[in-house]
PLY file of the C-alpha trace (Angstrom):
ply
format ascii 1.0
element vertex 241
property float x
property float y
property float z
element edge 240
property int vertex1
property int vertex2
end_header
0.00 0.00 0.00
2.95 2.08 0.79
4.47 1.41 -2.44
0.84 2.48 -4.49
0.44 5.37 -2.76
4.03 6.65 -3.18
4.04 6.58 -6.61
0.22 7.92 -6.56
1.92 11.36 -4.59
4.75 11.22 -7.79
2.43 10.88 -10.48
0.60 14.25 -8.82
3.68 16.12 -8.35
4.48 15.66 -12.36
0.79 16.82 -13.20
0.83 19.48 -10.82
4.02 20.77 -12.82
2.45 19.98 -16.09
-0.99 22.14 -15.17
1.08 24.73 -13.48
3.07 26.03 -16.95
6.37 25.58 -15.51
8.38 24.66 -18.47
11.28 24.83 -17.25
11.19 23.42 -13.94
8.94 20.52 -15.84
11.97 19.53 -17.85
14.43 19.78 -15.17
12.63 17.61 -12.97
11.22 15.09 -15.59
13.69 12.42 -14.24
12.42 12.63 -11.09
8.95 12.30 -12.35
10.20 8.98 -14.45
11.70 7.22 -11.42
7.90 6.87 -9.76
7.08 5.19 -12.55
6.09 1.25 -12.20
8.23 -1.35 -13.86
5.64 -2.59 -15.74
5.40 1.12 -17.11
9.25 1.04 -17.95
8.58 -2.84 -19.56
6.00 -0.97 -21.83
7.79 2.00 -22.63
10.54 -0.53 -23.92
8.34 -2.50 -25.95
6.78 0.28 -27.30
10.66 1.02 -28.62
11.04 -2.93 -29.35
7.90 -2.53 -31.53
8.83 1.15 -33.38
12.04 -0.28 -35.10
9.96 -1.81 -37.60
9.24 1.78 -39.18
12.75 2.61 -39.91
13.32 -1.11 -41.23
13.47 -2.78 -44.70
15.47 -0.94 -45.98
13.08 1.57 -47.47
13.74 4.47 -44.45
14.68 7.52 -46.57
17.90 10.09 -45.04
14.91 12.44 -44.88
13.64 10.25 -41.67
16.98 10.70 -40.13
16.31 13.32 -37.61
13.38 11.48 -36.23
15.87 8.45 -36.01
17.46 10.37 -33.87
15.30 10.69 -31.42
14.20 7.40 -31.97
17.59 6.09 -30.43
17.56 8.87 -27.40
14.33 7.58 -26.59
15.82 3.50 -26.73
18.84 4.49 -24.67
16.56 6.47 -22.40
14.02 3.34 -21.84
16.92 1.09 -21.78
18.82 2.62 -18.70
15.42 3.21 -17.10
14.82 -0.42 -16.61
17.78 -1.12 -16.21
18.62 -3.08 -19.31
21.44 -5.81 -18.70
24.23 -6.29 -21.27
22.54 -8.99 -23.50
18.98 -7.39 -23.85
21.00 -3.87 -24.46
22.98 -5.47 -27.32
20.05 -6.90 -29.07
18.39 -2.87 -29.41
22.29 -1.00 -30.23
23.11 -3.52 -33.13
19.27 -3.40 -34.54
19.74 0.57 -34.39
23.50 -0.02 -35.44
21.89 -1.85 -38.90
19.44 1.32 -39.75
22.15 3.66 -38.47
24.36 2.14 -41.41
21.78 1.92 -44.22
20.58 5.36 -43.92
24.94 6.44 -43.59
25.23 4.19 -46.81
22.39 6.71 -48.48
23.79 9.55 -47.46
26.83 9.17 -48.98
25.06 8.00 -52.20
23.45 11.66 -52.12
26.81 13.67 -52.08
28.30 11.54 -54.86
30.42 9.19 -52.59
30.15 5.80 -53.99
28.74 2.93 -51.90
29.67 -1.23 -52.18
27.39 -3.60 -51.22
28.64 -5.00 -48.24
28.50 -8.75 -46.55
26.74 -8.19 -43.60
28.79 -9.98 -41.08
29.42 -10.35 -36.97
27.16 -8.36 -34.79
25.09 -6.76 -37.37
24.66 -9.82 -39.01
23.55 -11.38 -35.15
20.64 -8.43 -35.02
19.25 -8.73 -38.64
18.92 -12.43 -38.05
17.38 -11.63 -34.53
14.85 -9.48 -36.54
13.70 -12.18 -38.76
12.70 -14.14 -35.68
10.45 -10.67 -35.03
9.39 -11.02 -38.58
8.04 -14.56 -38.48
6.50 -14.37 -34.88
4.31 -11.26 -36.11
3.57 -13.13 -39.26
2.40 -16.31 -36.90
0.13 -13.56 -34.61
-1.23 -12.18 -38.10
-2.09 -16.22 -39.34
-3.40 -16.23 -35.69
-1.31 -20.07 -35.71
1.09 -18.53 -32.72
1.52 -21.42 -30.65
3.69 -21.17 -27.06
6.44 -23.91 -28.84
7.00 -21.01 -31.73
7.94 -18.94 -29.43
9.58 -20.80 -27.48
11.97 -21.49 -30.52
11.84 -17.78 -31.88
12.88 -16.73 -28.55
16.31 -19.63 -27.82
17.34 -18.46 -31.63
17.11 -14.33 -30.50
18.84 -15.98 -27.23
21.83 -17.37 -29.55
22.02 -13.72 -31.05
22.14 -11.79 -27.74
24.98 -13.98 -26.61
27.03 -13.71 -29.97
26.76 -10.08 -29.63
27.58 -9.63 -25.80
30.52 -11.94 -26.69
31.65 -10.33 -29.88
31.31 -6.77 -27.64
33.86 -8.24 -25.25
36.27 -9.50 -28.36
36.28 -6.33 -29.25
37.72 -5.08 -25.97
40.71 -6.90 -26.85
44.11 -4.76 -27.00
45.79 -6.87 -29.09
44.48 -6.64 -32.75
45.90 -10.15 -33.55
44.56 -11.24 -30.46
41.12 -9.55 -31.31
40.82 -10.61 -35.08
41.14 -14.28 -33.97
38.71 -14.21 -31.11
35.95 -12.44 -33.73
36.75 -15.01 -36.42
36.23 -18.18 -34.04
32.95 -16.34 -32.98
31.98 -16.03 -36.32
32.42 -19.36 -36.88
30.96 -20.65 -33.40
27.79 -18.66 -34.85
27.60 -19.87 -38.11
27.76 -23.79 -36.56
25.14 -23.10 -34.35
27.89 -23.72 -31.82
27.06 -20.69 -28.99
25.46 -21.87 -26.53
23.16 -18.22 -24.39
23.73 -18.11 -20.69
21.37 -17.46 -18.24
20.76 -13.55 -19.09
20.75 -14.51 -23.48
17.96 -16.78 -22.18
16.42 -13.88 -20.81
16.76 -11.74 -23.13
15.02 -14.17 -25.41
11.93 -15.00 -23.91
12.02 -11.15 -23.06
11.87 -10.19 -26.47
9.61 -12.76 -28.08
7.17 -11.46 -25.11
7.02 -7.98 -26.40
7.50 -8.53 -29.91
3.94 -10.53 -29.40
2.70 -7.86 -26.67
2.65 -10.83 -23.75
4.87 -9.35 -21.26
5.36 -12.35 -18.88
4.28 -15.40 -21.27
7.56 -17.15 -21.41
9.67 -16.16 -18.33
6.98 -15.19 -15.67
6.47 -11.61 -14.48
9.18 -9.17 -15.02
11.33 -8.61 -11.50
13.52 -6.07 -10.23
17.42 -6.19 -11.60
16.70 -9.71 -13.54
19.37 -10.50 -15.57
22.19 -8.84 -13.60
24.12 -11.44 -11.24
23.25 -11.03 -7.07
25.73 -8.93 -5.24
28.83 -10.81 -4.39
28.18 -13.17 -7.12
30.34 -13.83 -10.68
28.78 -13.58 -14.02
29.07 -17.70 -15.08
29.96 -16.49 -18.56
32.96 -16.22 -19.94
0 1
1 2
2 3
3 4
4 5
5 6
6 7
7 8
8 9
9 10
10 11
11 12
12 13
13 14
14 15
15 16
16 17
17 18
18 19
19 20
20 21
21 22
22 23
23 24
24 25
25 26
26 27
27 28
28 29
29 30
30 31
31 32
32 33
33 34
34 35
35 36
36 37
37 38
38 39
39 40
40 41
41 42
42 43
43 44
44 45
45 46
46 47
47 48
48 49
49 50
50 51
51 52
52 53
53 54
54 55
55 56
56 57
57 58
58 59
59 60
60 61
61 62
62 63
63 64
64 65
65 66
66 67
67 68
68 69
69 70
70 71
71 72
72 73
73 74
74 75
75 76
76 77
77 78
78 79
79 80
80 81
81 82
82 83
83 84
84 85
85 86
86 87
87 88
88 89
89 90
90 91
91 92
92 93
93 94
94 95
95 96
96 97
97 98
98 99
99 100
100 101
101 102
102 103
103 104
104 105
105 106
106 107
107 108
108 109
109 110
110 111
111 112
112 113
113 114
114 115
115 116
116 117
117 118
118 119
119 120
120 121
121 122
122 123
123 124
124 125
125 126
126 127
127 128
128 129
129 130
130 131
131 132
132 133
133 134
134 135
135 136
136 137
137 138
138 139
139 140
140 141
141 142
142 143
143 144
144 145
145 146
146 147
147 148
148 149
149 150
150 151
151 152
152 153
153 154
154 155
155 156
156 157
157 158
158 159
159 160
160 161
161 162
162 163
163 164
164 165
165 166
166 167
167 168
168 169
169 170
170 171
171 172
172 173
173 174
174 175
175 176
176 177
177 178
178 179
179 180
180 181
181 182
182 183
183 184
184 185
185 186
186 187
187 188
188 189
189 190
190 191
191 192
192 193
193 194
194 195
195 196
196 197
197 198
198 199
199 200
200 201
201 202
202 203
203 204
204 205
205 206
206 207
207 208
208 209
209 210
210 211
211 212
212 213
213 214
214 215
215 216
216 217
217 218
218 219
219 220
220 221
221 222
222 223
223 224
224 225
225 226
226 227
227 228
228 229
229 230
230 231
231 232
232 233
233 234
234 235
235 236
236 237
237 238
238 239
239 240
């Protein structure tokens, strides 16, 4: 009851600034306002971002859209520390952005004459546009109205594969030494492309996470969202390497 009623006082505080025409203090204290909210309200904000990529997708997304891409990717990063997002959820959202940021740099340069080669998609990229075809097919399956708990189920261990790939790929490319680095990214490459990565415990997540609000069923797969899931307890080591 404590809990309701607290963030019943925040939610008035940000109205009362909203009525009042303070612009300025409004702004400066919208952070506040966002930390009442619920975390089912920061679950939804994140899969109304999860859902929104599909308008700057397929390739079609003209440079003209690029300021509103823009904000697009404040508002992800915004939604993604408000959770908080852990690393293998985050890298799912930065390499899908990552693809559109590159098509729409790709026409851009097309428009001031510098010439563009079609590239082979490969690595992390490569990880997020084959994460996105599992998003394509489980909409498709909601459209056909034949989504069935085992689709998803599979959908969500193949985004799972992804998510790991990229957290691991992010940490290859920590790597000081380029030889050191180059070899690390190539056996990932070809762990990937053998099916060979096996997700830990917070890919998993991020899976079922994903399928859930790519289908709008927040909870289906992995039960109700909890506090700091998908960061290790206090005290304890991350069991991936």
């Amino acid at each position: 009851m404590a809990r309701m009623t607290g963030e019943h006082v925040t939610r008035r505080r940000c109205l009362g600034l909203a009525l009042g025409g303070a612009g300025g203090l409004w702004l400066m204290l919208a952070s506040g306002c966002r930390a009442g909210r619920s975390l089912l309200d920061k679950w939804n904000r994140l899969g109304d971002v999860w859902r929104r990529f599909r308008s700057f997708e397929g390739g079609k997304v003209g440079v003209w859209r690029r300021p509103s891409f823009n904000r697009f990717k404040k508002q992800m990063q915004a939604a993604l520390s408000d959770l908080p997002a852990w690393g293998e959820l985050r890298g799912i959202f930065e390499q899908r952005a990552g693809c559109i940021e590159s098509c729409l740099g790709e026409k851009e340069a097309r428009l001031v004459g510098i010439s563009c080669y079609a590239r082979f998609i490969v690595g992390r990229m490569a990880a997020a546009r084959d994460a996105r075809k599992q998003v394509e097919q489980l909409l498709a399956l909601v459209a056909n109205g034949a989504l069935t708990e085992a689709a998803a189920r599979k959908a969500a261990a193949q985004i799972a594969r992804e998510a790991q790939y990229i957290a691991l790929a992010d940490e290859a490319g920590l790597i000081p030494d380029k030889r050191r680095r180059r070899e690390r990214e190539r056996e990932l490459e070809a762990q990937r492309h053998e099916d060979a990565i096996a997700p830990g415990p917070g890919a998993e997540l991020a899976g079922d996470r994903l399928t859930e609000l790519t289908v709008g069923k927040l909870g289906w797969l992995a039960g109700p969202p909890m506090q700091n899931e998908g960061f290790p307890a206090p005290g304890v080591d991350n069991p991936q390497d």
